[in-house]
C-alpha positions as CSV (number, residue, x, y, z in Angstrom):
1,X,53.4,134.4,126.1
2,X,52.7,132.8,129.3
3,X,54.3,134.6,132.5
4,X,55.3,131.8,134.7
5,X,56.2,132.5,138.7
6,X,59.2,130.1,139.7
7,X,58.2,131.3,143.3
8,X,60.2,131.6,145.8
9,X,58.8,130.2,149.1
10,X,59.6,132.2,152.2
11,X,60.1,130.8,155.3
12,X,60.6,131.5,159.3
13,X,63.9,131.0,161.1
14,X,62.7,127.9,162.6
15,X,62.7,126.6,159.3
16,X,58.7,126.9,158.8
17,X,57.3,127.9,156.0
18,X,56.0,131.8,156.7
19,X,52.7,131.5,155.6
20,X,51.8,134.9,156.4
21,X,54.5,136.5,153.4
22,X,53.6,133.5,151.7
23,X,49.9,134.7,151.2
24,X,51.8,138.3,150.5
25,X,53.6,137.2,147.6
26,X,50.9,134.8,146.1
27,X,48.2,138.0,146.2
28,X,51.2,140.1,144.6
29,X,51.2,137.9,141.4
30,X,47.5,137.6,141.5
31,X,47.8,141.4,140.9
32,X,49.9,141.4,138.6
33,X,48.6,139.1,136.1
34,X,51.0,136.5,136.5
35,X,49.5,133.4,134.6
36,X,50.8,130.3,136.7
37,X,53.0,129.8,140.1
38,X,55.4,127.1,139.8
39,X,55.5,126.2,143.7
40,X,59.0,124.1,145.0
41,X,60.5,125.0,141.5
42,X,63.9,127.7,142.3
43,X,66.7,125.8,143.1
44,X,67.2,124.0,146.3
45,X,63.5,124.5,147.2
46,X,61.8,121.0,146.7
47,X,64.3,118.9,148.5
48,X,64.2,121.5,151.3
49,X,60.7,121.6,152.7
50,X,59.6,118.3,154.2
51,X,57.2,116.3,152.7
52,X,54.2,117.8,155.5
53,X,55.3,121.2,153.8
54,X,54.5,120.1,150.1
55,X,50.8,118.3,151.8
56,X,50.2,122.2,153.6
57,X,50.7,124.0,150.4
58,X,48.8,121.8,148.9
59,X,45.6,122.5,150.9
60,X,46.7,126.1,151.7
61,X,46.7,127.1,147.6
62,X,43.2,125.8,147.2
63,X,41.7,129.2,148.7
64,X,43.4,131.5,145.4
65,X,42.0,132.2,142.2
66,X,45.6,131.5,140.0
67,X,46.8,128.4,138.0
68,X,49.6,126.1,140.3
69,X,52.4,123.9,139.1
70,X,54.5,121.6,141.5
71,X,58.1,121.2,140.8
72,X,58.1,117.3,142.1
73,X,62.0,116.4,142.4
74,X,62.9,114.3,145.4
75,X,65.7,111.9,146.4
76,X,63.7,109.2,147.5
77,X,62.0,107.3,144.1
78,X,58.7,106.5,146.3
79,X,58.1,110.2,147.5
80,X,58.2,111.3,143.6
81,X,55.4,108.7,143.0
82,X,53.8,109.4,146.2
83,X,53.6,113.4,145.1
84,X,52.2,112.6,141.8
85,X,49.5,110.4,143.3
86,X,48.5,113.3,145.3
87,X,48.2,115.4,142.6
88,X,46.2,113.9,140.6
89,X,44.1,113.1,143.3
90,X,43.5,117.3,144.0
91,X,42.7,117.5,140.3
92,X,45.9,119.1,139.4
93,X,46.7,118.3,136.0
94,X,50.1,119.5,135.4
95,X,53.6,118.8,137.2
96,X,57.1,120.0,136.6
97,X,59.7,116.7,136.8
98,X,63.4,116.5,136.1
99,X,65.9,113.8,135.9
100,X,66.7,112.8,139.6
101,X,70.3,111.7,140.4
102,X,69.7,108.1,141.1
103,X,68.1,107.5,137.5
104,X,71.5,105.5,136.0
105,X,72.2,107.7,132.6
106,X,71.1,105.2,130.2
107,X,68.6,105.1,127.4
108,X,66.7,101.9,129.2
109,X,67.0,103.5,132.5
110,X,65.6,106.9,131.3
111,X,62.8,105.6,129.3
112,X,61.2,103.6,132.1
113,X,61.7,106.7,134.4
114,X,59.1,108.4,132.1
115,X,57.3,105.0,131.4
116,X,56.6,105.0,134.9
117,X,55.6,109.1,135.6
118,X,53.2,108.9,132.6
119,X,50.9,106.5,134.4
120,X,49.6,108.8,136.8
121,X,48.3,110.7,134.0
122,X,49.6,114.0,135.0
123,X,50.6,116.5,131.7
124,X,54.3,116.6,132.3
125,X,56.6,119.4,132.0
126,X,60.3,118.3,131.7
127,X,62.8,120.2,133.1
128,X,66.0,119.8,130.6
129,X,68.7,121.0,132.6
130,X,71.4,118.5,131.6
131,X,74.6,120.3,133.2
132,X,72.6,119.9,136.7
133,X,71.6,116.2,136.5
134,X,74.6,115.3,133.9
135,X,72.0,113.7,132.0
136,X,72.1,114.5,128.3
137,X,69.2,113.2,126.8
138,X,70.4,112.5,122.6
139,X,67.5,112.9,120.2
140,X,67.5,109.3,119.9
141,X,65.9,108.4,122.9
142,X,63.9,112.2,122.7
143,X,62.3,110.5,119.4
144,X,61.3,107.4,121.8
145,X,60.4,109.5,124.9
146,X,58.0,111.6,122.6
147,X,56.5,109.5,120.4
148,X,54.8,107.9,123.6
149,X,53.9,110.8,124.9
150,X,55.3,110.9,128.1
151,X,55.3,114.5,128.1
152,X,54.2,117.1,126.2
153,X,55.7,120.4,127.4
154,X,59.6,121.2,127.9
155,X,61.5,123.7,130.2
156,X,64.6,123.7,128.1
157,X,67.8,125.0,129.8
158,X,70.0,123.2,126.9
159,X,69.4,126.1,124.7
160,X,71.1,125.9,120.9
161,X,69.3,126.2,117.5
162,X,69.6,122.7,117.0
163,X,68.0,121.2,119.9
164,X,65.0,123.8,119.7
165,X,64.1,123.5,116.4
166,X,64.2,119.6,117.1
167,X,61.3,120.0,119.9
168,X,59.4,122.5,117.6
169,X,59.0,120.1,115.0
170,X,58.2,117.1,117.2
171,X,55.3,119.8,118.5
172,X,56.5,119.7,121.7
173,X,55.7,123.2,123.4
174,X,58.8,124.7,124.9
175,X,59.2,127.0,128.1
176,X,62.2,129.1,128.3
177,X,65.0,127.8,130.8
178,X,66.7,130.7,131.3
179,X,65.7,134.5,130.9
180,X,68.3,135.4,128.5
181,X,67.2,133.1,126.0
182,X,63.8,135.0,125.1
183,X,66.3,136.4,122.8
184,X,64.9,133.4,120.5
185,X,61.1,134.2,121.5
186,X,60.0,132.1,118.1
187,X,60.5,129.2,120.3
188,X,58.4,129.6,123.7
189,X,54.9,129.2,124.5
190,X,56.2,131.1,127.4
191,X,58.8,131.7,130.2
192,X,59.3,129.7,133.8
193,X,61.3,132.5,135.3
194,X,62.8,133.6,139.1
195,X,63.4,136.6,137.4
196,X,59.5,137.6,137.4
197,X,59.6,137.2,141.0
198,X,60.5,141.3,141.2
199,X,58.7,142.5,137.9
200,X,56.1,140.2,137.2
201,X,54.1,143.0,135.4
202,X,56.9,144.3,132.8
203,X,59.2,141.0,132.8
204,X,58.7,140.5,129.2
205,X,59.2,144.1,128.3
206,X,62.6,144.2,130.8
207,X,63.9,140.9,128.9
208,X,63.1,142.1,125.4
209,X,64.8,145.8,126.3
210,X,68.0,144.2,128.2
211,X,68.6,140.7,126.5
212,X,72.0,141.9,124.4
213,X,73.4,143.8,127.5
214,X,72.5,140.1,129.5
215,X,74.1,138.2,126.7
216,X,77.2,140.8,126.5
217,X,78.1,140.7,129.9
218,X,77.5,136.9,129.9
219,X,74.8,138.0,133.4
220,X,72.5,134.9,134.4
221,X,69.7,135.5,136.8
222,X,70.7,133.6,139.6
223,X,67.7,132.4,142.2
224,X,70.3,133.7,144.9
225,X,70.5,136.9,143.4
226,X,67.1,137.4,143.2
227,X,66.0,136.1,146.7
228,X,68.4,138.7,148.0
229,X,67.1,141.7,146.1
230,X,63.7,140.5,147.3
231,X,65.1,140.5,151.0
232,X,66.0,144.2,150.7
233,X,63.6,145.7,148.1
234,X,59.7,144.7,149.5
235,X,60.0,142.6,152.2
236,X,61.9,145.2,154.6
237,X,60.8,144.7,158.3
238,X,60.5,147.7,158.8
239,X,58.0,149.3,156.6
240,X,55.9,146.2,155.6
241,X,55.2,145.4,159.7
242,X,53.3,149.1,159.3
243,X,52.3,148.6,156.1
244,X,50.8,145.2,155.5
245,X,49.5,143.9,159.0
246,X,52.8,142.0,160.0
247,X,54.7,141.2,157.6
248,X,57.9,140.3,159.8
249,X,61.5,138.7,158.5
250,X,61.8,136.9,155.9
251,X,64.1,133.8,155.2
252,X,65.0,131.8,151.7
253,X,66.6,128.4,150.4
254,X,70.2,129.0,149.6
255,X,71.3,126.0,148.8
256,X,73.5,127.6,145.6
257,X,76.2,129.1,148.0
């Protein structure tokens, strides 16, 4: 399965990016064999960093030798469009979208949205995340939506049997939304976790071992939780000034609290 990064990008106090624990955590997955780095993508991230931010980590991730996904999600319509353009035009061929808030929740609405996206002629992974963007998609317009290709890859965070086995048969290749749901590996091409932000290296083996005790206790990874634990468990001041050429503190999006 494919280990996808939802990384978490760390910044300064001023509110800069810290480029230096940046580099840090970008080697740290190179390391560990993570497959791709979803950049922007944990939540509160992409409408967070100014729009000079997304154009510096555009040229600063040039220099690594990893696969790079942008989680393009903006308030402004134009920006969106803007980001794609640039994309394409620095050859990156894939981009992570959802449904923005000022798309009105109709079928006509919805489908031009994608209409619209697919002309840049990025590959398309859809973020499904309906009880975020109260925007439930109904297989109708999914038939529509797909049969036009518009995209061809799903993040799908509105998890039942139904609704998976529907995007299996259309073909579509499904990412898992949420860690606990590897549960129902038959599914995923692969995972687009936070979670794999600590154990990159045995995240598959931790979810396979612990997904009944997650499910029991009802636990969701939460990008808060996680950003925390990373706060206190490798990015200490203390040792990893000594340790890794100054490395100094560390500060992340919170925009859940």
């Amino acid at each position: 399965m494919l280990n996808i990064v939802a990384l978490i990008t760390p910044y300064k106090k001023n509110g800069k990016i810290n480029w230096l624990n940046l580099n840090f955590l970008i080697n740290f997955h190179i390391f560990n064999k993570t497959n791709i780095i979803l950049l922007l993508g944990t939540t509160g991230e992409s409408h967070n960093f100014y729009f000079l931010d997304f154009l510096n980590l555009l040229f600063f991730i040039k220099k690594y030798k990893i696969k790079f996904i942008f989680n393009i999600f903006e308030i402004n319509i134009k920006l969106i469009f803007y980001k794609l353009f640039l994309l394409k035009k620095h050859l990156f061929s894939i981009a992570l979208i959802s449904l923005p808030k000022f798309i009105l929740p109709n079928n006509i609405s919805i489908y031009k949205y994608f209409k619209i996206l697919n002309r840049f002629g990025l590959k398309l992974i859809f973020y499904n995340i309906p009880k975020r963007t109260s925007k439930k998609i109904s297989f109708f317009l999914f038939n529509k939506i797909i049969k036009k290709n518009f995209f061809i890859y799903i993040k799908n965070s509105f998890n039942n049997l139904k609704n998976n086995l529907f995007f299996k048969k259309k073909k579509i290749l499904i990412f898992s939304g949420e860690d606990k749901n590897l549960l129902f590996k038959y599914f995923y091409i692969g995972t687009i976790s936070v979670y794999n932000n600590l154990f990159p290296k045995t995240f598959l083996y931790l979810n396979k071992k612990n997904i009944f005790f997650i499910k029991k206790n009802n636990f969701d990874i939460n990008p808060v939780l996680i950003k925390f634990f990373l706060l206190k468990n490798y990015l200490i001041i203390g040792i990893y000034n000594s340790l890794l050429f100054g490395l100094f503190s560390n500060f992340f999006t919170q925009s859940q609290t």
